[in-house]
Backbone as a chain_set.jsonl record, in Angstrom:
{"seq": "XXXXXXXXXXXXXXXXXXXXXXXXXXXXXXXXXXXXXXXXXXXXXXXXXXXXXXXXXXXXXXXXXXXXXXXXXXXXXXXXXXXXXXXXXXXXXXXXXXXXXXXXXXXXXXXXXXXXXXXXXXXXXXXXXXXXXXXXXXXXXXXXXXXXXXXXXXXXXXXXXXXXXXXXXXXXXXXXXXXXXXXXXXXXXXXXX", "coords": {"N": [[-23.121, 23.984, -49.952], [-23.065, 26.386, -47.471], [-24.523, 29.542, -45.955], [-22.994, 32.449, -45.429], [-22.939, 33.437, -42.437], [-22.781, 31.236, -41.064], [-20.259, 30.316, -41.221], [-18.391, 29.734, -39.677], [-19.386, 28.114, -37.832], [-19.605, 25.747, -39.062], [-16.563, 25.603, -39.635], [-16.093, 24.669, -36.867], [-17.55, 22.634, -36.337], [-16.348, 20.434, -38.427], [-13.421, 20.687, -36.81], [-14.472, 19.419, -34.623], [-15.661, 17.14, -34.785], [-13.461, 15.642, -36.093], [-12.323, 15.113, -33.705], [-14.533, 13.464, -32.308], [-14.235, 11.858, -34.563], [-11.536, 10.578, -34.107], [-12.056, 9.107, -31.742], [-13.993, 7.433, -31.694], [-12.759, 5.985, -33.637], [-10.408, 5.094, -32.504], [-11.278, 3.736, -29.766], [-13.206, 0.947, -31.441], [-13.417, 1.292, -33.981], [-10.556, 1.23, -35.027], [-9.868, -1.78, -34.479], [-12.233, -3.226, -35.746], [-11.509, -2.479, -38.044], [-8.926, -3.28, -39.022], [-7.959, -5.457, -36.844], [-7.915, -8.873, -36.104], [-10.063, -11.289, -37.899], [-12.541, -12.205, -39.311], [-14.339, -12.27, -42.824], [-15.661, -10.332, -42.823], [-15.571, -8.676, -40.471], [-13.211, -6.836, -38.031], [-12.442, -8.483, -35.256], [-10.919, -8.734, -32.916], [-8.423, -6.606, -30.765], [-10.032, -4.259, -29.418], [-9.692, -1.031, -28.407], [-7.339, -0.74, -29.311], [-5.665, -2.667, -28.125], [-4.353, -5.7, -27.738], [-1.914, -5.492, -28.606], [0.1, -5.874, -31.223], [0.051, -8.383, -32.666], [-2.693, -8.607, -32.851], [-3.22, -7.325, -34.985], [-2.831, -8.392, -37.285], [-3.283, -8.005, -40.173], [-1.462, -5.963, -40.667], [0.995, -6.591, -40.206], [2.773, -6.099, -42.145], [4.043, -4.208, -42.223], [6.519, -1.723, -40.418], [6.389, 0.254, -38.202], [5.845, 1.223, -34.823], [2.674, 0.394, -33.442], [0.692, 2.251, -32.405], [1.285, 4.596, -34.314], [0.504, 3.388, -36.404], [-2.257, 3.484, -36.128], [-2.657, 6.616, -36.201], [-1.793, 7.249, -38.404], [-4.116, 5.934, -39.797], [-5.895, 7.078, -38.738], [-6.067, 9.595, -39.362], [-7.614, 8.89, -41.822], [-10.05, 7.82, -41.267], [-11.121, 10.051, -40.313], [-11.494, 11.854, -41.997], [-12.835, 10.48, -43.825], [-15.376, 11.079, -42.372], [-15.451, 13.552, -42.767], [-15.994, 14.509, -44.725], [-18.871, 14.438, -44.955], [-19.702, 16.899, -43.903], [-20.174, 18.672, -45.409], [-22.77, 18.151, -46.839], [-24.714, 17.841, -44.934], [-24.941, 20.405, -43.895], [-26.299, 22.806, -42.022], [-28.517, 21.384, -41.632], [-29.078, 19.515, -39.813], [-29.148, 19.607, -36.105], [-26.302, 20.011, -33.561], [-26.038, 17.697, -31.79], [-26.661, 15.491, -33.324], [-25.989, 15.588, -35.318], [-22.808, 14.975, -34.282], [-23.673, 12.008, -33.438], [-24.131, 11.087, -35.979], [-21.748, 11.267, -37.14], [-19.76, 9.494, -35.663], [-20.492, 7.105, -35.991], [-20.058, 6.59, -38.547], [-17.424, 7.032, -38.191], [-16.497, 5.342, -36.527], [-18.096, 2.722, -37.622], [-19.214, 2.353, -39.799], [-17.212, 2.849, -41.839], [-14.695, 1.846, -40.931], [-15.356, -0.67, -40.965], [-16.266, -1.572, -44.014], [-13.362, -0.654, -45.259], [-11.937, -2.996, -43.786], [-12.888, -5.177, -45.433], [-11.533, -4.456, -48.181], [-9.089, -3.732, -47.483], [-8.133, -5.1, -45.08], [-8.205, -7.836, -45.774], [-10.634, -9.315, -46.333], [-13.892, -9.707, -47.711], [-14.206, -8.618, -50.144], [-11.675, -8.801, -50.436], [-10.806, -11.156, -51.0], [-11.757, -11.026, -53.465], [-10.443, -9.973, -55.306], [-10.191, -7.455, -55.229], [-9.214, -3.998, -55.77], [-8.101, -1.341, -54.31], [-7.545, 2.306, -54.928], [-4.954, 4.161, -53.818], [-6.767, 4.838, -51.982], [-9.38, 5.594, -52.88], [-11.737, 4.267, -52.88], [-12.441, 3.318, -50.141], [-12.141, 5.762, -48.696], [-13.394, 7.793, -49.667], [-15.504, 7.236, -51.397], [-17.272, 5.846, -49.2], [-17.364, 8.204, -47.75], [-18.994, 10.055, -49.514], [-20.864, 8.421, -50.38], [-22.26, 8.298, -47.753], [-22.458, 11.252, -47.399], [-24.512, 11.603, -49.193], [-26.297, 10.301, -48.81], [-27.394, 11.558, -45.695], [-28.547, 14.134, -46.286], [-30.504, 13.257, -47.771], [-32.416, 11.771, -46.403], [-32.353, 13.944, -43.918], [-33.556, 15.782, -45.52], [-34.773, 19.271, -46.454], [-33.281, 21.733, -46.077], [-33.987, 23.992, -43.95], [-37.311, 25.139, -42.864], [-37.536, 28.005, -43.028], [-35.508, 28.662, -44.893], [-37.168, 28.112, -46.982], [-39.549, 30.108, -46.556], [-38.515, 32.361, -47.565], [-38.578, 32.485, -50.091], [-37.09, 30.36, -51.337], [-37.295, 26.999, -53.363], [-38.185, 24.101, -52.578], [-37.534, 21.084, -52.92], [-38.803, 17.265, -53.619], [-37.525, 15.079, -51.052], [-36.785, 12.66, -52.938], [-36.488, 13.692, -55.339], [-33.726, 15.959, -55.085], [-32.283, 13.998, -53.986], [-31.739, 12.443, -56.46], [-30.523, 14.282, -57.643], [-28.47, 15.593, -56.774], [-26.893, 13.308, -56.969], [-26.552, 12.858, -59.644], [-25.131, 15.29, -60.495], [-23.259, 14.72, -58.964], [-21.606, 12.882, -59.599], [-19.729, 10.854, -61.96], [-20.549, 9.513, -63.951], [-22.842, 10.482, -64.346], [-23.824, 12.399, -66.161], [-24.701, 11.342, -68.672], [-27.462, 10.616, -67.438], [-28.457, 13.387, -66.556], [-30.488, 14.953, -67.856], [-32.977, 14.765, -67.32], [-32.993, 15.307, -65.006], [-32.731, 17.859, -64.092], [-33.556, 20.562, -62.499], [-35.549, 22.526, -62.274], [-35.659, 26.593, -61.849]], "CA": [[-22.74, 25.338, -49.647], [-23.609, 27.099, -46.358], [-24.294, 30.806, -45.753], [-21.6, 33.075, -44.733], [-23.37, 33.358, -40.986], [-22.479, 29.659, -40.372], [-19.008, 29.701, -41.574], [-17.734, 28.926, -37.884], [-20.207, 26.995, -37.051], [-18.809, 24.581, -39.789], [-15.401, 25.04, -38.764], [-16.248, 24.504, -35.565], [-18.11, 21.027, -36.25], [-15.394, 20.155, -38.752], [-12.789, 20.265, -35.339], [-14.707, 18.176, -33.311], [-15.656, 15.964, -35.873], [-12.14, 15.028, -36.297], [-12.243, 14.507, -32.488], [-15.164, 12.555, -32.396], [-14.018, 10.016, -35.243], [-10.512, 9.995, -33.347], [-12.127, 8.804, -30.281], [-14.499, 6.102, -32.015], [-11.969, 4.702, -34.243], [-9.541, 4.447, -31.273], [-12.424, 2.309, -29.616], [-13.897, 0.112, -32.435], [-12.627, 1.28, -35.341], [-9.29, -0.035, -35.795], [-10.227, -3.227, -34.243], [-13.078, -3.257, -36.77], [-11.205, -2.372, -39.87], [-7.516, -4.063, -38.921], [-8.422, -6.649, -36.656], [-7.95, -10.487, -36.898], [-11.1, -11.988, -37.523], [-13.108, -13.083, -40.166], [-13.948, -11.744, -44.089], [-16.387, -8.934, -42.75], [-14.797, -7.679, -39.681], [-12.226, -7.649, -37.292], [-12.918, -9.141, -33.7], [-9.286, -8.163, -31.953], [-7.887, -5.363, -31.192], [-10.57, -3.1, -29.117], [-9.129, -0.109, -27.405], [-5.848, -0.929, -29.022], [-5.367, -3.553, -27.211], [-3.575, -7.021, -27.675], [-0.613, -5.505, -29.48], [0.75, -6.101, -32.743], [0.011, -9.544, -32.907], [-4.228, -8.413, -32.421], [-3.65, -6.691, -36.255], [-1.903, -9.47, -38.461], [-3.482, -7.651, -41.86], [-0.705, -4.678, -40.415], [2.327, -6.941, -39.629], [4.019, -5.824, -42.733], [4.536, -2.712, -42.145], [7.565, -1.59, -39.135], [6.387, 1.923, -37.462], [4.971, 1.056, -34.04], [1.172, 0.085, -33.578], [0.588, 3.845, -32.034], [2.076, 5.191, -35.387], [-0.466, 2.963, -37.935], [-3.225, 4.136, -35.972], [-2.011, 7.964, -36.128], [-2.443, 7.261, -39.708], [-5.356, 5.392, -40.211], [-7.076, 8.014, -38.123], [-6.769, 10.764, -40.488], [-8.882, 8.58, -43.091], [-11.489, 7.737, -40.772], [-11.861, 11.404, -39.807], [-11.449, 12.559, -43.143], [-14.536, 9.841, -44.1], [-16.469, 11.495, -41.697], [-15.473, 15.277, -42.061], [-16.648, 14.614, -46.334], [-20.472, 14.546, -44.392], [-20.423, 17.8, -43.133], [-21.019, 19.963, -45.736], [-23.579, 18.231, -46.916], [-25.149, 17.942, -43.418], [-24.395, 21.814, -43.211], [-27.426, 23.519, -41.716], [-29.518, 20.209, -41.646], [-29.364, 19.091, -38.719], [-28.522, 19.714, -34.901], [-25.547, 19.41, -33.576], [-25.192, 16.337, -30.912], [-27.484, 14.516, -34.23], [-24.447, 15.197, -36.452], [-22.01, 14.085, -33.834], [-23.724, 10.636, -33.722], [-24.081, 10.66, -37.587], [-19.675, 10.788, -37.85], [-19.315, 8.717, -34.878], [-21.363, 5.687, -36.529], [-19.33, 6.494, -39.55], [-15.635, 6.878, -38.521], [-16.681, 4.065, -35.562], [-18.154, 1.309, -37.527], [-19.062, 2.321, -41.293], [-15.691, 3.29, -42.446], [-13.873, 0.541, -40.652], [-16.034, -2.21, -41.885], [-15.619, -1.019, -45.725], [-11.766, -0.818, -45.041], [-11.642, -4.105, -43.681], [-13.44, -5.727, -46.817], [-11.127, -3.866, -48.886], [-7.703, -3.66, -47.032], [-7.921, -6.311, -44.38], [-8.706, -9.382, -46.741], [-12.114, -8.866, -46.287], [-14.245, -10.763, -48.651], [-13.577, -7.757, -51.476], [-9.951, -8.254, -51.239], [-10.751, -11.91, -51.21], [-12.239, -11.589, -54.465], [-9.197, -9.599, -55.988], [-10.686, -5.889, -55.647], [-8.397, -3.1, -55.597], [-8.571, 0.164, -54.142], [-6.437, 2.802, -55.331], [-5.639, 5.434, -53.145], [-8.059, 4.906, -50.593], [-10.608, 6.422, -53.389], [-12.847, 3.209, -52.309], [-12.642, 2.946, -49.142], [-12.427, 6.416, -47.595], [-13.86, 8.94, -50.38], [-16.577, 6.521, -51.679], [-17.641, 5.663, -47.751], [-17.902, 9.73, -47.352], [-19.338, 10.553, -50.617], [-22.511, 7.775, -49.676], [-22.899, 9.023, -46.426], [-22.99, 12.395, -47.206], [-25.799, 11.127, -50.254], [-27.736, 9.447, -47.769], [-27.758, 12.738, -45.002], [-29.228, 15.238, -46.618], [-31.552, 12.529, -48.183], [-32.699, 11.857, -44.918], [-32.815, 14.745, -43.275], [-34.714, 16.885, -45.629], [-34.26, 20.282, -46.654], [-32.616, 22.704, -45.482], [-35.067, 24.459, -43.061], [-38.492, 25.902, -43.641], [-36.694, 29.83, -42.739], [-34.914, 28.966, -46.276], [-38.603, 27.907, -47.603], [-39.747, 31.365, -46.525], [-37.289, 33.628, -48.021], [-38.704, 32.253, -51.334], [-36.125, 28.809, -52.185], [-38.537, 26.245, -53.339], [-38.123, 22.729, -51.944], [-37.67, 19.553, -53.629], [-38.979, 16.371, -52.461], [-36.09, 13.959, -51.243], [-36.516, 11.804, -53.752], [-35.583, 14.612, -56.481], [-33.129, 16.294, -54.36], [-31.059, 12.938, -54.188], [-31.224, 12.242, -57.552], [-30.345, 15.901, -58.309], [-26.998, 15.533, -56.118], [-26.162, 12.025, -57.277], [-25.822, 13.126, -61.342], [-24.517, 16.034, -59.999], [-21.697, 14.511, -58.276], [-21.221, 11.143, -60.076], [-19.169, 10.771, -63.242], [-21.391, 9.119, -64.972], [-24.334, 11.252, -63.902], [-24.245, 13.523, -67.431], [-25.989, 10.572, -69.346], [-28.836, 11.135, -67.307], [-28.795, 14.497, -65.734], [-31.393, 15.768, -68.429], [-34.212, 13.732, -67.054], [-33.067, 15.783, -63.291], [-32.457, 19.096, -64.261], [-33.609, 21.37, -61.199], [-36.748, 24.619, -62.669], [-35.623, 27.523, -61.319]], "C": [[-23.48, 25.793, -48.405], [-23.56, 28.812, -46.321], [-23.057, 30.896, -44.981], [-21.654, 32.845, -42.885], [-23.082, 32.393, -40.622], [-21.468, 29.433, -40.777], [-18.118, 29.321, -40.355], [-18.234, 28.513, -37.458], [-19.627, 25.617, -37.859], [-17.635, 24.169, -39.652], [-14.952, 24.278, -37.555], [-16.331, 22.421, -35.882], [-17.182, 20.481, -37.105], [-14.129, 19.585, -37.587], [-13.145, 19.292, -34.764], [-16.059, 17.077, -33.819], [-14.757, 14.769, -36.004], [-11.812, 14.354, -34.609], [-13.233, 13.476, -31.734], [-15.011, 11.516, -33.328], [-12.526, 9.637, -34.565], [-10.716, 9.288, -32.221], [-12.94, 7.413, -30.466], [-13.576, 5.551, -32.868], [-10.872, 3.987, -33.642], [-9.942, 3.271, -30.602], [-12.795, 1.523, -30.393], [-13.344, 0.213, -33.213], [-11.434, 0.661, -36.099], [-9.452, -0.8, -35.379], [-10.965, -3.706, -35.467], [-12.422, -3.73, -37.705], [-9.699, -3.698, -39.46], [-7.281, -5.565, -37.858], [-8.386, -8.098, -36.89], [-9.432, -10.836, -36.93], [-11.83, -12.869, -38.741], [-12.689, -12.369, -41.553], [-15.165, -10.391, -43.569], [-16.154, -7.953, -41.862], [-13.687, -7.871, -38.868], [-12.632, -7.815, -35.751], [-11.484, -9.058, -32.481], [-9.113, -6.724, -32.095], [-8.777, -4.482, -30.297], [-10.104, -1.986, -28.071], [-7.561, 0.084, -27.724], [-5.05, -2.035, -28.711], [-5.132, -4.788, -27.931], [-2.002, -6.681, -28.367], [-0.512, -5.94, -30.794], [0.127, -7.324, -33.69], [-2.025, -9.503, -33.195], [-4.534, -7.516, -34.127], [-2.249, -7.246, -36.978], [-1.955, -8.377, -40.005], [-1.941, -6.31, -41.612], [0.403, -5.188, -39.877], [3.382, -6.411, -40.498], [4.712, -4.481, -42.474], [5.566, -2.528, -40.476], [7.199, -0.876, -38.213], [5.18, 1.013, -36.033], [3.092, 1.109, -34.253], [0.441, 1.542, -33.334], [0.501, 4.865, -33.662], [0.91, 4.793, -36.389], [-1.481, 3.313, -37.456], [-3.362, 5.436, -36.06], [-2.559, 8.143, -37.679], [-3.385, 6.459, -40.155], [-6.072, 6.223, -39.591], [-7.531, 9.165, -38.823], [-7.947, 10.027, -41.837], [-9.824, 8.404, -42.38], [-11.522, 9.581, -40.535], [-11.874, 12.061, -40.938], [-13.035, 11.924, -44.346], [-15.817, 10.485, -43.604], [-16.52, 13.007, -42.071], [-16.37, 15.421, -43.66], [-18.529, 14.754, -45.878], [-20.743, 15.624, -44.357], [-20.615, 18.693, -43.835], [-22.437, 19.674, -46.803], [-24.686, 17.883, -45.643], [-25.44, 19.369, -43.072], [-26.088, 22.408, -42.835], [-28.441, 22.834, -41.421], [-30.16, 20.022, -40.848], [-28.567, 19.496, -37.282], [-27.552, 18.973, -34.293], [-24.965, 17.824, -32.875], [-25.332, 15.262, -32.375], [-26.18, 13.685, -35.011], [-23.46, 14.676, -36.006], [-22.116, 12.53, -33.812], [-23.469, 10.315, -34.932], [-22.052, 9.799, -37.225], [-19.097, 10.094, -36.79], [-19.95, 7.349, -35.615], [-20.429, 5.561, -37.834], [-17.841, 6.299, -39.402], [-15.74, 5.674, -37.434], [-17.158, 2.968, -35.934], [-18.681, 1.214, -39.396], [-17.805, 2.351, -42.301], [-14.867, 1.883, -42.243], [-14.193, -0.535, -41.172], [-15.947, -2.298, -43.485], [-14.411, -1.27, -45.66], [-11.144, -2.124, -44.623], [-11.772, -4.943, -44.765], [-12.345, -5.427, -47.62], [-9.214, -4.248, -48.117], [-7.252, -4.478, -46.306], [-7.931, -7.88, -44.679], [-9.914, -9.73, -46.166], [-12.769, -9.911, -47.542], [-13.84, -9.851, -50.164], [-12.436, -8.206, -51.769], [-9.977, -9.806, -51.769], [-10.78, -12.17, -52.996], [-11.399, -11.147, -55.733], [-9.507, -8.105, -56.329], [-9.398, -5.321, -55.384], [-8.421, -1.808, -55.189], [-7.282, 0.675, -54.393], [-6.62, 4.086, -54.57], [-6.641, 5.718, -52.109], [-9.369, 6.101, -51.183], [-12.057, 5.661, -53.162], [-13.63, 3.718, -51.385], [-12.666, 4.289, -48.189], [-13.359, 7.674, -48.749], [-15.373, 8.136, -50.844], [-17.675, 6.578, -50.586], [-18.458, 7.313, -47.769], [-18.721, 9.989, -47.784], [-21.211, 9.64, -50.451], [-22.889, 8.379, -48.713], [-23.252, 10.527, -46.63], [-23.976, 12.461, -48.493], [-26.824, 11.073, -49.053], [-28.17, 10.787, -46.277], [-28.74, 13.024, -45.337], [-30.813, 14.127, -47.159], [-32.861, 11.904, -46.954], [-33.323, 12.518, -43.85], [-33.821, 15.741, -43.998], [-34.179, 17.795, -46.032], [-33.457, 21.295, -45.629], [-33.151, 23.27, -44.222], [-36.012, 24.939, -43.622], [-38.341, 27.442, -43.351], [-36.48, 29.577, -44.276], [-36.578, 29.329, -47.118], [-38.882, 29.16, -47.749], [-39.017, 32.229, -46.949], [-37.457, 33.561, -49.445], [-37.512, 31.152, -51.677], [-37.325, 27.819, -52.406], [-37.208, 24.595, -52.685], [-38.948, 21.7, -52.609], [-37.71, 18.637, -52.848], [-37.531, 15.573, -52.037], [-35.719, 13.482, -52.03], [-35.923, 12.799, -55.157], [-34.748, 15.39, -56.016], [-32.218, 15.065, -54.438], [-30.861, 12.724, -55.359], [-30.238, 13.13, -58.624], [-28.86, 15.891, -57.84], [-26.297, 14.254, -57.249], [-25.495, 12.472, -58.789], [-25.176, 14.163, -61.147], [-23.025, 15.812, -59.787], [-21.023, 13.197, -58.611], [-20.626, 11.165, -61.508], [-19.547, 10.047, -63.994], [-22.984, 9.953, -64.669], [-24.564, 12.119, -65.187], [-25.159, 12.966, -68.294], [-27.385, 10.86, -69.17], [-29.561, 12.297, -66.447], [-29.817, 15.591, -66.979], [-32.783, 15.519, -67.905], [-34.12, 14.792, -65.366], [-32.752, 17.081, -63.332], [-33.671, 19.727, -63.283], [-34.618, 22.579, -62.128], [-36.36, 25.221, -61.628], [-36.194, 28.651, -61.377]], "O": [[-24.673, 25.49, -48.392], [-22.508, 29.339, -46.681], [-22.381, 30.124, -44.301], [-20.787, 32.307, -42.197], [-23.037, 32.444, -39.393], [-21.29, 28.22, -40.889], [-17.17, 28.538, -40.403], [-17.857, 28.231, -36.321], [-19.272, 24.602, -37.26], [-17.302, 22.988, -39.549], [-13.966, 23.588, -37.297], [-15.576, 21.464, -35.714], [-16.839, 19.499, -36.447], [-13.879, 18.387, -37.452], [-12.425, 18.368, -34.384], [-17.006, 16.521, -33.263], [-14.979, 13.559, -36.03], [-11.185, 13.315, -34.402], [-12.878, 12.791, -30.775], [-15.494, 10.402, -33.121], [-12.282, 8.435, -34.462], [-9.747, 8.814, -31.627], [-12.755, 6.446, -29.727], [-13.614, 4.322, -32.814], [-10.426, 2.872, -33.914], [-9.4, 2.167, -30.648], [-12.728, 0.604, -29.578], [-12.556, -0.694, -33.483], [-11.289, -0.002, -37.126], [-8.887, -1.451, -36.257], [-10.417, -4.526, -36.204], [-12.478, -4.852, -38.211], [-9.779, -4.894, -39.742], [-6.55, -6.512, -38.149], [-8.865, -8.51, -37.947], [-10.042, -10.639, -35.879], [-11.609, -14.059, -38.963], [-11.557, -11.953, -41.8], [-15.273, -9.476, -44.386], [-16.341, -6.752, -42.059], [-13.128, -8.967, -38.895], [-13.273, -6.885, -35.263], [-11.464, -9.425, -31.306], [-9.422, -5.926, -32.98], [-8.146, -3.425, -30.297], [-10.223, -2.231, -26.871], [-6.727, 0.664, -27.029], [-3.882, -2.214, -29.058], [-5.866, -4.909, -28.911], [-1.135, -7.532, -28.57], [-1.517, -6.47, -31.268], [-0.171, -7.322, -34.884], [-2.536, -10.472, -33.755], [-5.653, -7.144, -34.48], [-1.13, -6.763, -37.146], [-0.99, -8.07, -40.705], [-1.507, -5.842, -42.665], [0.985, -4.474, -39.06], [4.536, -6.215, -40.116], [5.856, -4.048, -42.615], [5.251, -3.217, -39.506], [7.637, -1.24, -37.121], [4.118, 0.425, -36.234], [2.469, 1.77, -35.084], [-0.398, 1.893, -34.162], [-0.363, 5.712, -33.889], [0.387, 5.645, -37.108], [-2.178, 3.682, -38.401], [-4.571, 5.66, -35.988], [-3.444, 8.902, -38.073], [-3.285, 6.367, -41.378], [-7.243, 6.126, -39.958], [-8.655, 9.649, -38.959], [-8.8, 10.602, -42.513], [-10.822, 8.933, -42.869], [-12.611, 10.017, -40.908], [-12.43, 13.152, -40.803], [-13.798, 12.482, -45.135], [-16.928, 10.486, -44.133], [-17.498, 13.68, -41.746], [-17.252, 16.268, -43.798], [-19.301, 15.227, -46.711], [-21.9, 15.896, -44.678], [-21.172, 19.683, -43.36], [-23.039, 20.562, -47.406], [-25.775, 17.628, -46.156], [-26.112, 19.613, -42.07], [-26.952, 22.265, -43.701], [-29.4, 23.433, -40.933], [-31.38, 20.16, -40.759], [-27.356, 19.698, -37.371], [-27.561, 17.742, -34.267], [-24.015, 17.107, -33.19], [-24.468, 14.419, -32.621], [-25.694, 12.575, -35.226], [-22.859, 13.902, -36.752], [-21.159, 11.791, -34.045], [-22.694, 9.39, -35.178], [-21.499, 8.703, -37.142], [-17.872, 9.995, -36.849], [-19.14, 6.447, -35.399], [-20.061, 4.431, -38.154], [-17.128, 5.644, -40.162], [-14.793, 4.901, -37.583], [-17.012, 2.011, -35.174], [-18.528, 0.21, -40.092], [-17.705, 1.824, -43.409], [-14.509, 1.083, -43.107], [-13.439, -1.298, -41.777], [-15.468, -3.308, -44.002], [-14.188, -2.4, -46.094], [-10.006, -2.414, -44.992], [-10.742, -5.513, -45.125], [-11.937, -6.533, -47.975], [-8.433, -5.095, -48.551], [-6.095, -4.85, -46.5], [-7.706, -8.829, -43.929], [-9.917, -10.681, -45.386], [-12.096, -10.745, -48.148], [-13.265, -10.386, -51.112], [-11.974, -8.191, -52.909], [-9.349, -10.021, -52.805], [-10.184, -13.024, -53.653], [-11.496, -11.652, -56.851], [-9.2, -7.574, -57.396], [-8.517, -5.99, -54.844], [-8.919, -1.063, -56.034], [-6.215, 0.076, -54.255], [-7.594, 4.835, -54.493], [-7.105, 6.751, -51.626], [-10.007, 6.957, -50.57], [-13.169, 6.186, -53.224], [-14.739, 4.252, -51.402], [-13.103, 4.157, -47.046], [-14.039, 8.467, -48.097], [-16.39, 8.716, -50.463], [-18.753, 7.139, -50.78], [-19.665, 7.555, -47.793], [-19.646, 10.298, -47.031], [-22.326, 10.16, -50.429], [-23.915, 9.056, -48.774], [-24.247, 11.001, -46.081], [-24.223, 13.623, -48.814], [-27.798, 11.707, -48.647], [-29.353, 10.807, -45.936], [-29.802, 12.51, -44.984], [-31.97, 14.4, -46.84], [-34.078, 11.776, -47.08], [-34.252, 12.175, -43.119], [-34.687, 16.383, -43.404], [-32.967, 17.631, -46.166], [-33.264, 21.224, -44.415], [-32.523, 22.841, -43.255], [-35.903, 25.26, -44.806], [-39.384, 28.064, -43.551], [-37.217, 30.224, -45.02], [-36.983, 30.372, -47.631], [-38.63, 29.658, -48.846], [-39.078, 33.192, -46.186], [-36.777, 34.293, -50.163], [-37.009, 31.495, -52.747], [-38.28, 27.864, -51.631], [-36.008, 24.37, -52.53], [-40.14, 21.463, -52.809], [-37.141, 18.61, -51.756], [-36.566, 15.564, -52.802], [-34.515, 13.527, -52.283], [-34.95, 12.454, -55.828], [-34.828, 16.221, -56.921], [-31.22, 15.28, -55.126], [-29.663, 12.761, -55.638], [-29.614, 12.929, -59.666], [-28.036, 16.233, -58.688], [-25.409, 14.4, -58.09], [-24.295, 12.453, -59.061], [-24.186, 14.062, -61.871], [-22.019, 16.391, -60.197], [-20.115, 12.626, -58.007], [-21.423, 11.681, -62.292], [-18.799, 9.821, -64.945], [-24.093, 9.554, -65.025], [-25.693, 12.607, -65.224], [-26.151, 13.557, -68.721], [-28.242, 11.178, -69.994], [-30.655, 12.296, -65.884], [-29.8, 16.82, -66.903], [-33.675, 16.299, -68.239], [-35.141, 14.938, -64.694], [-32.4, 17.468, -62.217], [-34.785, 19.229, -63.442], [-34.003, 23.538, -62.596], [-36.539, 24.73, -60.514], [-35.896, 29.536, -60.574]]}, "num_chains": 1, "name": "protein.A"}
């Protein structure tokens, strides 16, 4: 959750979020994820480039090469945009631009390859359903590992009277929180207020 005072600042970084993972998954990304290459990534493809023939795992499909990237771009930017509200207030902004550029440019794609490209996952007969794997999973870590990372909130909140938990109870506090199996042991992480 973010205060009201930063509700366009989130929109804002939301926008050009989506324009920063459109611009790294254009470069790397779909090469990465769709790519001919091995079982961990793909090694063709950067910039777009070789044509059709440079993303075999994507021959079945008809709609120009333009077209499957169009839609593979909303999941990478939609991997990345799941960061930002727990990111919200964290950290500064170029920081957070690298964060969802590393993510929709070479975390996302590499997961998606494993998974969708015959990757060693798909090798092994995994399934993703829904792209709840490979693009909500992806997000849902990354935006674990942020905040875990960065710390609290600011020390302004500190002062205003919020107390501050260390990282390490703070992540655990999210994780049962936000994990469907987290009720088992969300008595052991329950938050004193």
């Amino acid at each position: 959750m973010t205060r009201q005072k930063n509700a366009a600042n989130i929109v804002m970084r939301n926008l050009i979020d989506f324009g920063v993972a459109s611009v790294a998954y254009w470069a790397i990304g779909f090469a990465l994820m769709f790519g001919a290459g091995n079982a961990l990534f793909g090694t063709t493809g950067w910039f777009l480039g070789g044509g059709e023939g440079a993303f075999e795992s994507l021959s079945w499909a008809t709609p120009p090469l333009t077209a499957k990237w169009l839609f593979q771009v909303v999941f990478a930017g939609t991997a990345a945009t799941i960061v930002s509200g727990a990111m919200a207030e964290r950290t500064r902004f170029p920081a957070y631009l690298i964060y969802s550029a590393l993510i929709s440019g070479i975390v996302y794609p590499i997961s998606g390859h494993w998974i969708w490209s015959g990757g060693w996952l798909a090798e092994r007969g995994f399934l993703d359903f829904a792209g709840s794997t490979v693009v909500h999973m992806v997000g849902g870590l990354a935006a674990l590992v942020g905040p875990c990372s960065s710390g609290p909130v600011s020390a302004s909140t500190a002062r205003r009277g919020s107390r501050e938990r260390s990282r390490a109870t703070a992540c655990r506090w999210r994780y049962s929180g936000c994990s469907s199996c987290g009720s088992a042991g969300s008595a052991s992480t329950r938050v004193r207020r």
